[in-house]
ZADO-1210 file (C-alpha; in nm, 4 decimals, padded with zeros to 6 digits):
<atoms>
<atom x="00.3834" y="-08.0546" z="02.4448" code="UNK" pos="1"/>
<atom x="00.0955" y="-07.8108" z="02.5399" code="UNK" pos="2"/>
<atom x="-00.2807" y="-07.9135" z="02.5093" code="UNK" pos="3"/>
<atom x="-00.3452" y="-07.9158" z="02.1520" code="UNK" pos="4"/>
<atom x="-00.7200" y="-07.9456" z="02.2611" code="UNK" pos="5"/>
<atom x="-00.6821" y="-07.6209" z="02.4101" code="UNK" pos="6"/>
<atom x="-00.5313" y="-07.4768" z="02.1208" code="UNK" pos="7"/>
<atom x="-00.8228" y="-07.6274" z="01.8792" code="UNK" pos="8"/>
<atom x="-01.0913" y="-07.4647" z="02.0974" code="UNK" pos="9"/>
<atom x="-00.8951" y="-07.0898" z="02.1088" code="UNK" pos="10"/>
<atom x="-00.9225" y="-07.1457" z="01.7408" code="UNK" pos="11"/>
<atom x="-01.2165" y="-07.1867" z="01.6870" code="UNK" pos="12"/>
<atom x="-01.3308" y="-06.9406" z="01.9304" code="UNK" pos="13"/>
<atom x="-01.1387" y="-06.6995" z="01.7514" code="UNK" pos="14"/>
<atom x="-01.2243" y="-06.7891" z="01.4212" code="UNK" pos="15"/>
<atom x="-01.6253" y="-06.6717" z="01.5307" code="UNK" pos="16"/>
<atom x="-01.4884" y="-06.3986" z="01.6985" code="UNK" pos="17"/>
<atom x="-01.2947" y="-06.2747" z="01.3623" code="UNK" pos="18"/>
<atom x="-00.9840" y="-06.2327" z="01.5774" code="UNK" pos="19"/>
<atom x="-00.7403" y="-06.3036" z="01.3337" code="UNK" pos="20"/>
<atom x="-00.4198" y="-06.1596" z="01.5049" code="UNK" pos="21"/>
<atom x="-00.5556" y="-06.3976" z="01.8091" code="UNK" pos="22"/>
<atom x="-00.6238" y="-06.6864" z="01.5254" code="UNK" pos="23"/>
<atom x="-00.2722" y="-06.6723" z="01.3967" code="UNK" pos="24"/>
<atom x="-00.1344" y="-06.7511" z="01.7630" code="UNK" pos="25"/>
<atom x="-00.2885" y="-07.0685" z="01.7279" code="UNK" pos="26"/>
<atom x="-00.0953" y="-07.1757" z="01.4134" code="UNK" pos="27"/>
<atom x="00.2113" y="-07.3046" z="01.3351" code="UNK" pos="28"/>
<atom x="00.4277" y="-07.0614" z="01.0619" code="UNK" pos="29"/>
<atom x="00.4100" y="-07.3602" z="00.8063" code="UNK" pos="30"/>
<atom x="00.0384" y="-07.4635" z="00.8781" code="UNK" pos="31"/>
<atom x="-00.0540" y="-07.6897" z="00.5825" code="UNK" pos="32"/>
<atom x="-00.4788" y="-07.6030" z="00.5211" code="UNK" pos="33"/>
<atom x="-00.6423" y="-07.8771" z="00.2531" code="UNK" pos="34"/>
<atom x="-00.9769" y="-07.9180" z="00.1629" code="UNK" pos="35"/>
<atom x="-01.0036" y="-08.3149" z="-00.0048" code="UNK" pos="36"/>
<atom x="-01.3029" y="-08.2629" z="-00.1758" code="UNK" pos="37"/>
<atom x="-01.2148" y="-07.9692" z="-00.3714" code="UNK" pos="38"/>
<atom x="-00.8599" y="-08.0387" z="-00.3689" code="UNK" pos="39"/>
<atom x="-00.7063" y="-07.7940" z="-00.2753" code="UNK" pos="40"/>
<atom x="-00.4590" y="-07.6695" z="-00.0836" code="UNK" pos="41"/>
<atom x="-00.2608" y="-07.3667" z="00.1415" code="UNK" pos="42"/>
<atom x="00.0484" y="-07.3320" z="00.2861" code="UNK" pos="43"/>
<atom x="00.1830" y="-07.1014" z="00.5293" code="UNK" pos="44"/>
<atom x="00.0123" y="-06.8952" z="00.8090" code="UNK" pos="45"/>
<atom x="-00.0339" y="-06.6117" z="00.6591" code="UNK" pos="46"/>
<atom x="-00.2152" y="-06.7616" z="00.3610" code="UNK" pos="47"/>
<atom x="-00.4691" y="-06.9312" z="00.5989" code="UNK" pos="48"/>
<atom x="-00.5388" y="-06.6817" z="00.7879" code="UNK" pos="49"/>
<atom x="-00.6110" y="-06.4096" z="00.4733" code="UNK" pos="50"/>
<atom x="-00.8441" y="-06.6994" z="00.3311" code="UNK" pos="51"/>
<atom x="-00.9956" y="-06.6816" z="00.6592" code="UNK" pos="52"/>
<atom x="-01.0688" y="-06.3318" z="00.7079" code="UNK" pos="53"/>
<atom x="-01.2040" y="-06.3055" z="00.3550" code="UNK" pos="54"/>
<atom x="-01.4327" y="-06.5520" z="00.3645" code="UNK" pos="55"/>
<atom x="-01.6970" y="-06.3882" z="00.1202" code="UNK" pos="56"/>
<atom x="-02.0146" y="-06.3622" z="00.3684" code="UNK" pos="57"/>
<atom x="-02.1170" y="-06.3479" z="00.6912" code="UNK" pos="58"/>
<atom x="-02.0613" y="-06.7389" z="00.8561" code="UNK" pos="59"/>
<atom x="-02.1191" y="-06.8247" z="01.2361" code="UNK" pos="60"/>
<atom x="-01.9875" y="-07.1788" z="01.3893" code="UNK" pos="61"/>
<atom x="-02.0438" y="-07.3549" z="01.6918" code="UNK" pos="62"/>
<atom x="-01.8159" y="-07.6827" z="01.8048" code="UNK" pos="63"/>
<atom x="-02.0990" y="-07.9796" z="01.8611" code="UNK" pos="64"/>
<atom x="-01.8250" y="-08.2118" z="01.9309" code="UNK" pos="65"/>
<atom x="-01.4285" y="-08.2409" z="02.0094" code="UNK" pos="66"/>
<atom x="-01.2581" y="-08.5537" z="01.9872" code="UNK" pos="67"/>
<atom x="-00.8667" y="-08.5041" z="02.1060" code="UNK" pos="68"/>
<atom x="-00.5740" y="-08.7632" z="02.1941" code="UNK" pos="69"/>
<atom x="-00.2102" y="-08.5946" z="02.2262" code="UNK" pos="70"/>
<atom x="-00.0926" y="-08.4545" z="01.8835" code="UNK" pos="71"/>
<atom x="-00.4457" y="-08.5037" z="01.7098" code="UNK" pos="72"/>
<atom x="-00.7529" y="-08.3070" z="01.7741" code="UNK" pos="73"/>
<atom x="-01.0756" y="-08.3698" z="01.5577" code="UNK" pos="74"/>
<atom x="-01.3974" y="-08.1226" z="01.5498" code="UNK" pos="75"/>
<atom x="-01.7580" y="-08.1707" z="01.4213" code="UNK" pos="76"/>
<atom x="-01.9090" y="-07.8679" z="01.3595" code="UNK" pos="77"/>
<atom x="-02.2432" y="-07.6717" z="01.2721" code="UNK" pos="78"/>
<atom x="-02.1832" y="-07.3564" z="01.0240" code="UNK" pos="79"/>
<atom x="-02.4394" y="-07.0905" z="00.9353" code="UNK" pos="80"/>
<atom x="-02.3571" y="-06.8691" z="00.6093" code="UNK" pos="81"/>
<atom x="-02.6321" y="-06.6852" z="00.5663" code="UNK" pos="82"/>
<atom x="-02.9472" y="-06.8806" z="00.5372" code="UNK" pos="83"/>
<atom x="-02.7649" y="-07.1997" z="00.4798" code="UNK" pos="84"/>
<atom x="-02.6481" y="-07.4464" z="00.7504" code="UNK" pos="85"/>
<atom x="-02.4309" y="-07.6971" z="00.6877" code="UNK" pos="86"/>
<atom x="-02.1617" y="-07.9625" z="00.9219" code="UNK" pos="87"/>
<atom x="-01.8165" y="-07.9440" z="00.8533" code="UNK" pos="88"/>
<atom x="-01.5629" y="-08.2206" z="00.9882" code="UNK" pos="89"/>
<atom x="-01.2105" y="-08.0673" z="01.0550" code="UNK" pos="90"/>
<atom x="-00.8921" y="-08.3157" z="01.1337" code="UNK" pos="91"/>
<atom x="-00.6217" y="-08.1306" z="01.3139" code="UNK" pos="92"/>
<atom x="-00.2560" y="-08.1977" z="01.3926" code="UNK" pos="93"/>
<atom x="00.0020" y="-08.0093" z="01.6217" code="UNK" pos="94"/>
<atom x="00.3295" y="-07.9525" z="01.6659" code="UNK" pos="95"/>
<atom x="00.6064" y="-07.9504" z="01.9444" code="UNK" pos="96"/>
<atom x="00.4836" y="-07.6439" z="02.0539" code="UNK" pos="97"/>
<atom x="00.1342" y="-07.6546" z="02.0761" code="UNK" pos="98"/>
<atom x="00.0520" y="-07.4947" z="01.7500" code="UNK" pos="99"/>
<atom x="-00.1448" y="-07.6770" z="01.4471" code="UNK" pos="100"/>
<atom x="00.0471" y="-07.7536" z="01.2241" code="UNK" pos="101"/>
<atom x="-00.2131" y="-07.9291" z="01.0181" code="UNK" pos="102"/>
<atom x="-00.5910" y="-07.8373" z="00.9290" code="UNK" pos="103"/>
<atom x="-00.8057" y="-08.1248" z="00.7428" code="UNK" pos="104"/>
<atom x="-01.1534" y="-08.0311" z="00.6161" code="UNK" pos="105"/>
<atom x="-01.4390" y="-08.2483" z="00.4985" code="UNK" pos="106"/>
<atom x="-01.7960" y="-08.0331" z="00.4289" code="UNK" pos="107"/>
<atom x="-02.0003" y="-08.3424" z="00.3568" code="UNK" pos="108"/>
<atom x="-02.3478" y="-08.2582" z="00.1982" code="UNK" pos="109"/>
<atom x="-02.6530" y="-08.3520" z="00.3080" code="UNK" pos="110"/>
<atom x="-02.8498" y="-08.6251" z="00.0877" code="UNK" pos="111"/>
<atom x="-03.2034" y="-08.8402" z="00.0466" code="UNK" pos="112"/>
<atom x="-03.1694" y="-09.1827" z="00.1772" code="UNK" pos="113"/>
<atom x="-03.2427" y="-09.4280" z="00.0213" code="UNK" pos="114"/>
<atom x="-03.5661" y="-09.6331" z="-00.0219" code="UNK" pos="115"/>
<atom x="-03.6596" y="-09.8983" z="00.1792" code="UNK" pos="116"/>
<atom x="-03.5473" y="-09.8435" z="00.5160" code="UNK" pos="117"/>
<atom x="-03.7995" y="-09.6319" z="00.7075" code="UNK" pos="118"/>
<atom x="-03.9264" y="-09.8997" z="00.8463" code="UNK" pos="119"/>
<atom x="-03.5644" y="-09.8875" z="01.0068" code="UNK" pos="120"/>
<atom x="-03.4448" y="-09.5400" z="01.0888" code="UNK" pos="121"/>
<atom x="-03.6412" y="-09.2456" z="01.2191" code="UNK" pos="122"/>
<atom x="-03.5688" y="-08.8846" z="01.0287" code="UNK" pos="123"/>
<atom x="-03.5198" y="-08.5482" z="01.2149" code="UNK" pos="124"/>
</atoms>
C-alpha cells in the first residue's frame, strides 16, 4: 500500500491550489464524501470533485495538524471563506492503492463557554 499520508497532503495541497484534474488523482473512482452534521452525502469521484470546484466563494486552507497510521489519515484544519475563519476536522480512509476512498467531515462551530470556569482556563 502507498503512503496514504502522502496522498492526504497532495490533496489538500491541491484542493488550495484549485487543481482539480491533480485533486482527482488522489481519489479513489468510488470515493464516498459525507458531511454528519448536515447529513449528507456523495458518491463517486466525479461528484466530489464538481462539489469541490464549485464551492460558491473564494476559501483558502492550511493543514495545522496530520494525524496518519496505515489506511487512516486524519486532518485538523484552518479555512478562510471570505472574512470568516472557521476549523474543519476531516477523517480519511484509503484504499489498496493509495487512493481515498473515504472523506469524513466535521465543521464544528465555535461557542461561549460556560460560566464558572475562568478561574480555570485562559481564553485566546
Amino acid at each position: 500500500m502507498t503512503d496514504l499520508r502522502k496522498t492526504v497532503e497532495r490533496f489538500w495541497a491541491t484542493a488550495e491550489a484549485g487543481e482539480w484534474d491533480a485533486f482527482a488523482d488522489t481519489l479513489a473512482e468510488d470515493v464516498t464524501y459525507t458531511l454528519p452534521q448536515t447529513r449528507e452525502r456523495i458518491s463517486g469521484r466525479e461528484r466530489y470533485v464538481r462539489f469541490n470546484r464549485e464551492y460558491p466563494a473564494d476559501w483558502h486552507l492550511r493543514v495545522e495538524r496530520i494525524v496518519a497510521e496505515p489506511g487512516q489519515v486524519v486532518t485538523w484544519l484552518h479555512f478562510t471563506v471570505g472574512l470568516e475563519e472557521m476549523y474543519g476536522i476531516s477523517f480519511f480512509t484509503g484504499d489498496e492503492s493509495g487512493r481515498i476512498s473515504a472523506v469524513t467531515d466535521f465543521w464544528p462551530e465555535p461557542y461561549e463557554p460556560p460560566a464558572g470556569r475562568e478561574h480555570l482556563v485562559e481564553r485566546y
